[in-house]
LUMPA-461816 format. One record per residue (C-alpha): x, y, z; residue in one letter; residue number from 1. Coordinates in steps of 0.001 Angstrom, whole numbers. Layout:
BEGIN
+---------+---------+---------+------+-----+
:       u :       v :       w : code : pos :
+---------+---------+---------+------+-----+
:       X :       Y :       Z :    a : NUM :
...
+---------+---------+---------+------+-----+
***
This chain:
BEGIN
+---------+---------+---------+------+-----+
:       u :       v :       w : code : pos :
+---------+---------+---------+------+-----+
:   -7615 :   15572 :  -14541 :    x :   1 :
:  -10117 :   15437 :  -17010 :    x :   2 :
:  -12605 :   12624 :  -17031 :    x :   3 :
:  -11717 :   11569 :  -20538 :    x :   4 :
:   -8186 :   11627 :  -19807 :    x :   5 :
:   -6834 :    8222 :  -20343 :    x :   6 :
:   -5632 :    7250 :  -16737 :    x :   7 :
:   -3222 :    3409 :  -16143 :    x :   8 :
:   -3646 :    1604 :  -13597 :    x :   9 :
:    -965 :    -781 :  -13051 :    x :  10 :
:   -2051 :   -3343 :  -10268 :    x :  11 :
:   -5302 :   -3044 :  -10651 :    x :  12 :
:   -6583 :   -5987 :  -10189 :    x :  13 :
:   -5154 :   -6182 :   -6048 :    x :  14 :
:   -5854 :   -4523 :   -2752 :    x :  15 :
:   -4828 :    -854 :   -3950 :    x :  16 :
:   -5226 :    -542 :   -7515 :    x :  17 :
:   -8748 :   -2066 :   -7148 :    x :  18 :
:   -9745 :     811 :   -4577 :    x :  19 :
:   -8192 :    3019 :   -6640 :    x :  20 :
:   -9915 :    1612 :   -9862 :    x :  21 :
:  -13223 :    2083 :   -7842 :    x :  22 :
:  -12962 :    5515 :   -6891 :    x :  23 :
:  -12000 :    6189 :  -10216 :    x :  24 :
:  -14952 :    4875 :  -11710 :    x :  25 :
:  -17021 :    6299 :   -9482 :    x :  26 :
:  -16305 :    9758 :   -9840 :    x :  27 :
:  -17281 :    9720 :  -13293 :    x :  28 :
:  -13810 :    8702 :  -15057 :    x :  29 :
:  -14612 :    6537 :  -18122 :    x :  30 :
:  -10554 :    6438 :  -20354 :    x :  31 :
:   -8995 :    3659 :  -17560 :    x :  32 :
:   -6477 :    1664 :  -18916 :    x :  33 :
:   -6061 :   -1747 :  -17061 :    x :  34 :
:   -3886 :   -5113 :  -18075 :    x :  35 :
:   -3405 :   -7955 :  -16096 :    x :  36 :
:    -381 :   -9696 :  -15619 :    x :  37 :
:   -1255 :  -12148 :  -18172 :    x :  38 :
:   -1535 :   -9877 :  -20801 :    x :  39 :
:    1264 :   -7453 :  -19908 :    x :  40 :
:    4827 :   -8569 :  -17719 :    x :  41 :
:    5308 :   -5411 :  -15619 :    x :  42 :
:    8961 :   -6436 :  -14947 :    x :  43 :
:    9319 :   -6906 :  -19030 :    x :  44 :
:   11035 :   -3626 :  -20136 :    x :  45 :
:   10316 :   -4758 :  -23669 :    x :  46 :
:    6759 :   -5259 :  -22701 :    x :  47 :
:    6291 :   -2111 :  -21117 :    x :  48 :
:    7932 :    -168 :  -23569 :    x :  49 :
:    5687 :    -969 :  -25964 :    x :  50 :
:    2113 :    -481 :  -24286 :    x :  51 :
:    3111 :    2904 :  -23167 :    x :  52 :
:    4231 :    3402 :  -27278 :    x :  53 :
:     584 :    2139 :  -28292 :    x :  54 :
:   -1299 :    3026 :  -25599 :    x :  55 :
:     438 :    7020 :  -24775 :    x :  56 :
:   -1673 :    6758 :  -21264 :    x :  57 :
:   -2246 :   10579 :  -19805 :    x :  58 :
:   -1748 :    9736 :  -16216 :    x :  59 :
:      72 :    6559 :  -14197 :    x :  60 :
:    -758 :    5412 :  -11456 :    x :  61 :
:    1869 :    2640 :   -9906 :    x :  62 :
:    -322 :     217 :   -7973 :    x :  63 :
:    1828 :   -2757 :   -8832 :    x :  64 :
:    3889 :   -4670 :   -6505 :    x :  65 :
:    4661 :   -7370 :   -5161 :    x :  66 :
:    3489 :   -7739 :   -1593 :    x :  67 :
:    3270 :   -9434 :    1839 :    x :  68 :
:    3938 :   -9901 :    5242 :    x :  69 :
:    6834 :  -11329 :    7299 :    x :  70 :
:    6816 :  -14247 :    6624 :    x :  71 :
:    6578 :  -14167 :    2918 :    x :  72 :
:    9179 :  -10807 :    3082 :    x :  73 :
:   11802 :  -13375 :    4910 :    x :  74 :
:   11643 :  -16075 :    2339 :    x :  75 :
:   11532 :  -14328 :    -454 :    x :  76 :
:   13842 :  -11458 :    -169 :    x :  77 :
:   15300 :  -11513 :   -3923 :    x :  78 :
:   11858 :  -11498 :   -5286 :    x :  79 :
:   10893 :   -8406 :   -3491 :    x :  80 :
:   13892 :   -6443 :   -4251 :    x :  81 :
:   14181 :   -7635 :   -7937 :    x :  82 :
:   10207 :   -7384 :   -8814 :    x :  83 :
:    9737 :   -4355 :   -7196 :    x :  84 :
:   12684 :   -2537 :   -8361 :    x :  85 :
:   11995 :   -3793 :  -12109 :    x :  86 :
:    8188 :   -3062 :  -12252 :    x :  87 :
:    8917 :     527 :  -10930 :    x :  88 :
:   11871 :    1060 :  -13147 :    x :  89 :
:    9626 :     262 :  -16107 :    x :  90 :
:    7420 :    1921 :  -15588 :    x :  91 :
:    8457 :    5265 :  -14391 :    x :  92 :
:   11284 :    5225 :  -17507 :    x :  93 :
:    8517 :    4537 :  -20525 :    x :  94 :
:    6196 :    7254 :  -18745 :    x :  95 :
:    8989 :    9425 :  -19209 :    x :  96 :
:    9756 :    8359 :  -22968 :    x :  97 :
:    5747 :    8320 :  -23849 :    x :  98 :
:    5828 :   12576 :  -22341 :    x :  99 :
:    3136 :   11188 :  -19656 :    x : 100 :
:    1730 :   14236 :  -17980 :    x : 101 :
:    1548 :   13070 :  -14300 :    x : 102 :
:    3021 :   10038 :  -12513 :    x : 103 :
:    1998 :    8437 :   -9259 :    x : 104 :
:    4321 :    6330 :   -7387 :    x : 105 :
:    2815 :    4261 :   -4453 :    x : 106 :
:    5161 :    3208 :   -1698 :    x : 107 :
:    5539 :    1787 :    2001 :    x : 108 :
:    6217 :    3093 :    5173 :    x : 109 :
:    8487 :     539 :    6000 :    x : 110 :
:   11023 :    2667 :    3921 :    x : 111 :
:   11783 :    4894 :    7085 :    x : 112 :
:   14676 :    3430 :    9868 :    x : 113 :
:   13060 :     871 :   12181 :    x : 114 :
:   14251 :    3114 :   15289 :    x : 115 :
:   12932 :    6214 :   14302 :    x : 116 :
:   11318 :    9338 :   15948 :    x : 117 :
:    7443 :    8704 :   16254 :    x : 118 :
:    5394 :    9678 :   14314 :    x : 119 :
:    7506 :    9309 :   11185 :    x : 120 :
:    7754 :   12549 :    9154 :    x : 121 :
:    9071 :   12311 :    5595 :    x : 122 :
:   12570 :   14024 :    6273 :    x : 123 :
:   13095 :   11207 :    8389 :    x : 124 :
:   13762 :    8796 :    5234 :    x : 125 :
:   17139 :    7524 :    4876 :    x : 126 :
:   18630 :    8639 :    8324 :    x : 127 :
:   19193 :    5425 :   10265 :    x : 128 :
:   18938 :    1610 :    9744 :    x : 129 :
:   15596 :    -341 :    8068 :    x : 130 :
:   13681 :   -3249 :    9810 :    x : 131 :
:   15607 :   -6205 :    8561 :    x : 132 :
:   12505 :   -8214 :    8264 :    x : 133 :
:   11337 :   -6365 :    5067 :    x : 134 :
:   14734 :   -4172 :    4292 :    x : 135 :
:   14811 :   -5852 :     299 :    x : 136 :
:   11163 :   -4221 :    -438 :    x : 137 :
:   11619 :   -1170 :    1418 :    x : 138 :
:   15058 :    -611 :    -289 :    x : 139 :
:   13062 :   -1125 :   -3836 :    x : 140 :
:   10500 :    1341 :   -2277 :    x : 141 :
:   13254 :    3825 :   -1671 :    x : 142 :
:   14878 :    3833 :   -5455 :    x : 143 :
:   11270 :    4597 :   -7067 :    x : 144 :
:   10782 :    7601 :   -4965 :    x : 145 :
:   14494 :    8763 :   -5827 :    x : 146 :
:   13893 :    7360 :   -9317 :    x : 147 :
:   10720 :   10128 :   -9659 :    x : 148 :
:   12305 :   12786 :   -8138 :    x : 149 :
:   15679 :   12350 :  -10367 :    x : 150 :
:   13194 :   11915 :  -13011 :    x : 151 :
:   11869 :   15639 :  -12027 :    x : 152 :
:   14872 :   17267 :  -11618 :    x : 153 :
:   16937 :   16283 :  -14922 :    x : 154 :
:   13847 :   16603 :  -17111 :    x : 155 :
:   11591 :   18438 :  -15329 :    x : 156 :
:    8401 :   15923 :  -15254 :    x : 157 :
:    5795 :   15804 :  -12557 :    x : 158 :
:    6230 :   12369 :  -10845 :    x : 159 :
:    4721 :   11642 :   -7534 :    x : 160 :
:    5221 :    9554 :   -4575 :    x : 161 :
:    2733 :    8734 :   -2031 :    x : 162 :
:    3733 :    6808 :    1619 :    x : 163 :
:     627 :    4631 :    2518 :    x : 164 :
:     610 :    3338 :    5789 :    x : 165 :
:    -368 :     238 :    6636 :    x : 166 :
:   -3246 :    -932 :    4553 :    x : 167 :
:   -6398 :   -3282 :    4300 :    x : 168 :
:   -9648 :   -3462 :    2978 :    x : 169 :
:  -11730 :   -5084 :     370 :    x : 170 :
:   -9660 :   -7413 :   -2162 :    x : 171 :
:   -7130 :   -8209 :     433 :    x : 172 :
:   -4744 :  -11064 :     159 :    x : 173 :
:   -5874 :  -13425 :    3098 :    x : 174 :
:   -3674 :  -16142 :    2321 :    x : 175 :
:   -1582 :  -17380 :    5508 :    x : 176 :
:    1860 :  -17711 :    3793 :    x : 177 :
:    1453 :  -14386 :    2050 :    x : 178 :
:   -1140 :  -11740 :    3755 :    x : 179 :
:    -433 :   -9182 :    5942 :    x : 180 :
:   -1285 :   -8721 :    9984 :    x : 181 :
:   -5081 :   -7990 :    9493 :    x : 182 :
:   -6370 :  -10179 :    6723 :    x : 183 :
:   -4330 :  -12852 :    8179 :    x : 184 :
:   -6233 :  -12667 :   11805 :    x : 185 :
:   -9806 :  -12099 :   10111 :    x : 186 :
:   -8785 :  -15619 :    7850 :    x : 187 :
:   -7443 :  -17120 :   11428 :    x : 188 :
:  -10341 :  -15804 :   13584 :    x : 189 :
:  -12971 :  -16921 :   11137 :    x : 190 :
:  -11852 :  -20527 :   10337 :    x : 191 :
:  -11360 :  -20890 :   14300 :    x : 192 :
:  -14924 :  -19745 :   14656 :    x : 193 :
:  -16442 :  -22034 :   12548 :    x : 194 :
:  -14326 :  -25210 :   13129 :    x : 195 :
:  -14972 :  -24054 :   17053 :    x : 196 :
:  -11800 :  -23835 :   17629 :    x : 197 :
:  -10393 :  -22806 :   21800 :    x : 198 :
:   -7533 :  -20473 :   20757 :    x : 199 :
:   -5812 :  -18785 :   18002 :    x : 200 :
:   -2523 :  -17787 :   18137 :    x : 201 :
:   -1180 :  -14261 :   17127 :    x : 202 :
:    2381 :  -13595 :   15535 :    x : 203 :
:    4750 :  -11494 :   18465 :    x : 204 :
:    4222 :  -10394 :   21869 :    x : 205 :
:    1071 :   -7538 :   20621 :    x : 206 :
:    2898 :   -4690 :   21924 :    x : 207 :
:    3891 :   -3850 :   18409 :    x : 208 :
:    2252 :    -516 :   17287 :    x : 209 :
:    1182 :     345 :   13745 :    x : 210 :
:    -890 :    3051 :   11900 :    x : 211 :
:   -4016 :    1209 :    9682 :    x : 212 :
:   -5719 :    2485 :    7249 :    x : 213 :
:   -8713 :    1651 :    4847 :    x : 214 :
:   -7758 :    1116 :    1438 :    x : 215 :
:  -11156 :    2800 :     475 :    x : 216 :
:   -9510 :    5846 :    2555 :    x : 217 :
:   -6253 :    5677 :     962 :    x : 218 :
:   -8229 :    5300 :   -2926 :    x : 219 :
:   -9212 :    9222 :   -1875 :    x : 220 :
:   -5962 :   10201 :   -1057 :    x : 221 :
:   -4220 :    9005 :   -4056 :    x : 222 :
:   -6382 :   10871 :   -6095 :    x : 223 :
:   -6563 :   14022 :   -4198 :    x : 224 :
:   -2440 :   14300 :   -3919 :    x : 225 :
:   -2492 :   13090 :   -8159 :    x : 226 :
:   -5076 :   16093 :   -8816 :    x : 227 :
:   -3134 :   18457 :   -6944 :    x : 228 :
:   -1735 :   21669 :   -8989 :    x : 229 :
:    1703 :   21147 :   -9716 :    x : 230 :
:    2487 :   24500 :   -7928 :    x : 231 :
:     258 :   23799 :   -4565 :    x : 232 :
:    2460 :   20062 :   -4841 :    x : 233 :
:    5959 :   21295 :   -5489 :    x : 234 :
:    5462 :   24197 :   -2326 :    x : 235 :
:    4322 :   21291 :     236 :    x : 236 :
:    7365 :   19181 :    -560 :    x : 237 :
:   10786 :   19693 :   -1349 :    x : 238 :
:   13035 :   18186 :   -4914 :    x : 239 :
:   15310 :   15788 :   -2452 :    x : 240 :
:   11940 :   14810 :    -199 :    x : 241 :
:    8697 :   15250 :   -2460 :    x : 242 :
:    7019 :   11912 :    -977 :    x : 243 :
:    4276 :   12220 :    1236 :    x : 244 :
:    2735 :    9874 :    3858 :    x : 245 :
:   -1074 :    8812 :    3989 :    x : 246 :
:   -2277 :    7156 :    7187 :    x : 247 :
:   -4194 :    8356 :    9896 :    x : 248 :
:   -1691 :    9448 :   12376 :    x : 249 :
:   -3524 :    7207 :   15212 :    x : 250 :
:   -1703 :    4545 :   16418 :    x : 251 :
:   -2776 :     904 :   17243 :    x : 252 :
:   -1249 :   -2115 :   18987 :    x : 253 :
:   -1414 :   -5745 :   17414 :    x : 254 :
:   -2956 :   -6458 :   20725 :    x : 255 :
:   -5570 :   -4109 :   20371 :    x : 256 :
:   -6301 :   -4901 :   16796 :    x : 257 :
:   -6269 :   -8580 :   17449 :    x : 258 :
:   -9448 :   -8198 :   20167 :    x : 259 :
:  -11267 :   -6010 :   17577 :    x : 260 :
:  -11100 :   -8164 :   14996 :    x : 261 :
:  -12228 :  -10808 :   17225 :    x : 262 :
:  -15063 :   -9450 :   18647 :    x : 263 :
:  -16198 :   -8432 :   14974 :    x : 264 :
:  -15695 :  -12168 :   13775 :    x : 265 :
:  -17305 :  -12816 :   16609 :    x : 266 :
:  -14830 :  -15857 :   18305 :    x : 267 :
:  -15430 :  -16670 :   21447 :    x : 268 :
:  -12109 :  -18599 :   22202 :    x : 269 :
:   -8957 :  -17383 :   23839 :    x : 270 :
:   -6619 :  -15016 :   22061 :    x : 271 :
:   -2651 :  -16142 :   22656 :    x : 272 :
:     615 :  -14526 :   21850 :    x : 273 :
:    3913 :  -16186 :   20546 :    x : 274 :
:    6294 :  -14041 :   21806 :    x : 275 :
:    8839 :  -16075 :   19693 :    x : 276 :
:    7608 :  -14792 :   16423 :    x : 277 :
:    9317 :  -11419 :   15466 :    x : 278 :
:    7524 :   -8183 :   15652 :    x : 279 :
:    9068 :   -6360 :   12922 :    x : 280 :
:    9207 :   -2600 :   14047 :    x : 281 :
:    8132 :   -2052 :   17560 :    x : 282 :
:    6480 :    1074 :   16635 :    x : 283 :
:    5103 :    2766 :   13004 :    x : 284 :
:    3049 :    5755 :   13207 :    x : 285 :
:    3174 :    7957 :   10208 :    x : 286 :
:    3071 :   11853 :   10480 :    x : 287 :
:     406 :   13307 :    8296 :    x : 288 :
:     578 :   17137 :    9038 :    x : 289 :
:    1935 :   17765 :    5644 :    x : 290 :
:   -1467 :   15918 :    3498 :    x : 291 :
:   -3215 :   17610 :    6196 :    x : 292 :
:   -1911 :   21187 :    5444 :    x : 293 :
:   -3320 :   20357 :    2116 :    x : 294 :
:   -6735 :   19774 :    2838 :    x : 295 :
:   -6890 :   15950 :    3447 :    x : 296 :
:   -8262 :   13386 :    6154 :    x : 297 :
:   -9530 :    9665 :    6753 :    x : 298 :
:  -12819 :    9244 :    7127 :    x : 299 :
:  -13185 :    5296 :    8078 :    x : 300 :
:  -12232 :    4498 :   12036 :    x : 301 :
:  -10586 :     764 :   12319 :    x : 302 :
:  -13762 :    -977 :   13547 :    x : 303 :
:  -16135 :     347 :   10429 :    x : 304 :
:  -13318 :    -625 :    8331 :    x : 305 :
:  -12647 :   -4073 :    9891 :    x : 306 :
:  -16746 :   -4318 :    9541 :    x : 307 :
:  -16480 :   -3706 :    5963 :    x : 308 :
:  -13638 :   -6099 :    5201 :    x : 309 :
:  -14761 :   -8846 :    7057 :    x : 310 :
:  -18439 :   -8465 :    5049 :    x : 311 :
:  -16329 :   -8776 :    2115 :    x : 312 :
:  -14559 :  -11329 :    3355 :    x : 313 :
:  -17542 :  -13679 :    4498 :    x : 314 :
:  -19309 :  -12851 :     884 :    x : 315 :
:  -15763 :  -14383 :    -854 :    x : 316 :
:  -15548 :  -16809 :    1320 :    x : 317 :
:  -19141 :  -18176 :     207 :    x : 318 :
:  -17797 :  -18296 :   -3175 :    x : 319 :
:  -14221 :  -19441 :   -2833 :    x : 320 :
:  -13627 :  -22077 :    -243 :    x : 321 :
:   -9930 :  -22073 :    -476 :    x : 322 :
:  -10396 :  -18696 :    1948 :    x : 323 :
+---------+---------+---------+------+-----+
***
């Protein structure tokens, strides 16, 4: 990419897309399209029809989703499948009308079966049964990877998909109902802390085993696998499986990730388990050999990260009190 190349964002404004929007920025690209949901409906195919006819971005990057954790994935699961299906759709189909040069799709790894072989390699997508606790947005996650690589083989364009592990990071969502297992214990940790709270209470039994990485980290990788030569792309991955995971191939318990973010909020109160709350998949560890073969690798351990999000954290929470 060139640095005048006029690159969309779409989600820029939340926990990816702003990482991505700050890499972007800060290697010197200065043509970035971004349009908030006010000002353009992402699952409005008339609306998205016609920015990509004005606007005739270079390069897409597909940031937008809508996200969460259990709990908001088990009582909303229309909303995930329908949003997520319709903002990719959109998308993906006026990038292909508008002759965009390059495409990024970002997914999950919750699209691979909840019972799988550890640690999850690509061809392992679509070969057994999906967590039930977040099958709608996983299933959405699944038809825009298909969607780009059906997209490549009828017409021949260069659209990308990209398997992000479990993320967090600066910008997070740390709102109970809706955030995911880390900004959800720094928000519980915190407010225990400073209302000196004795206990706080952690979703599951914490034998549950995940793969985290920095959203800063994963920023990098988007843009390195986007920047790729089509050839040195297309030899790493294959028409029916061209997605390719980003993590850090370490895994983690809840348990373990629960005491670290604890002693980095610095509680001093008893950590406690509800082993009546589901787990979701008992294990998720994503196999990186084939970003790796390309040249690519994490730089930012779990407690440097957690350091860095909770700084971020403390500075919005000085600012916003409804943290």
């Amino acid at each position: 990419m060139n640095l005048d190349d006029k690159i969309y964002i779409a989600g820029h404004n939340g926990l990816v897309g702003s990482a991505i929007l700050r890499y972007l920025k800060k290697g010197g690209y200065t043509n970035l399209l971004k349009m908030s949901h006010q000002d353009l409906d992402l699952v409005n195919q008339e609306q998205v029809n016609h920015f990509f006819s004005k606007e005739k971005p270079d390069y897409v990057i597909i940031a937008a989703a809508k996200v969460g954790g259990i709990l908001a994935n088990n009582s909303y699961p229309a909303n995930f499948i329908y949003e997520n299906i319709m903002i990719q759709t959109n998308i993906i189909n006026a990038a292909h009308k508008n002759n965009v040069k390059r495409l990024l799709f970002l997914g999950s790894s919750c699209i691979y079966p909840k019972l799988t072989e550890q640690p999850i390699k690509e061809n392992k997508l679509l070969t057994g049964e999906l967590e039930s606790t977040n099958e709608p947005y996983a299933i959405a996650k699944i038809a825009g990877i298909k969607l780009c690589e059906s997209f490549n083989r009828q017409y021949n364009t260069d659209f990308r998909s990209i398997m992000p592990t479990n993320l967090y990071g600066i910008n997070d969502n740390f709102d109970q109902m809706n955030s995911h297992v880390i900004p959800s214990l720094i928000d519980r940790f915190h407010k225990a802390k400073i209302n000196n709270k004795s206990n706080v209470t952690v979703w599951g039994t914490g034998n549950a085993v995940r793969d985290f990485l920095y959203v800063d980290d994963m920023a990098e990788a988007a843009i390195f696998v986007l920047s790729l030569d089509e050839k040195v792309y297309r030899s790493n991955t294959q028409p029916m499986s061209s997605h390719i995971n980003i993590g850090t191939g370490v895994g983690v318990t809840i348990r373990e990730v629960a005491l670290t973010i604890k002693d980095v909020v610095g509680f001093s109160g008893e950590l406690c388990f509800d082993s009546n709350m589901p787990d979701g998949m008992p294990k998720k560890i994503s196999d990186i050999a084939r970003l790796s073969d390309m040249g690519w690798r994490h730089t930012t351990n779990l407690t440097e990260g957690l350091k860095k999000t909770y700084d971020w954290y403390l500075r919005s929470f000085q600012s916003n009190q409804n943290l």
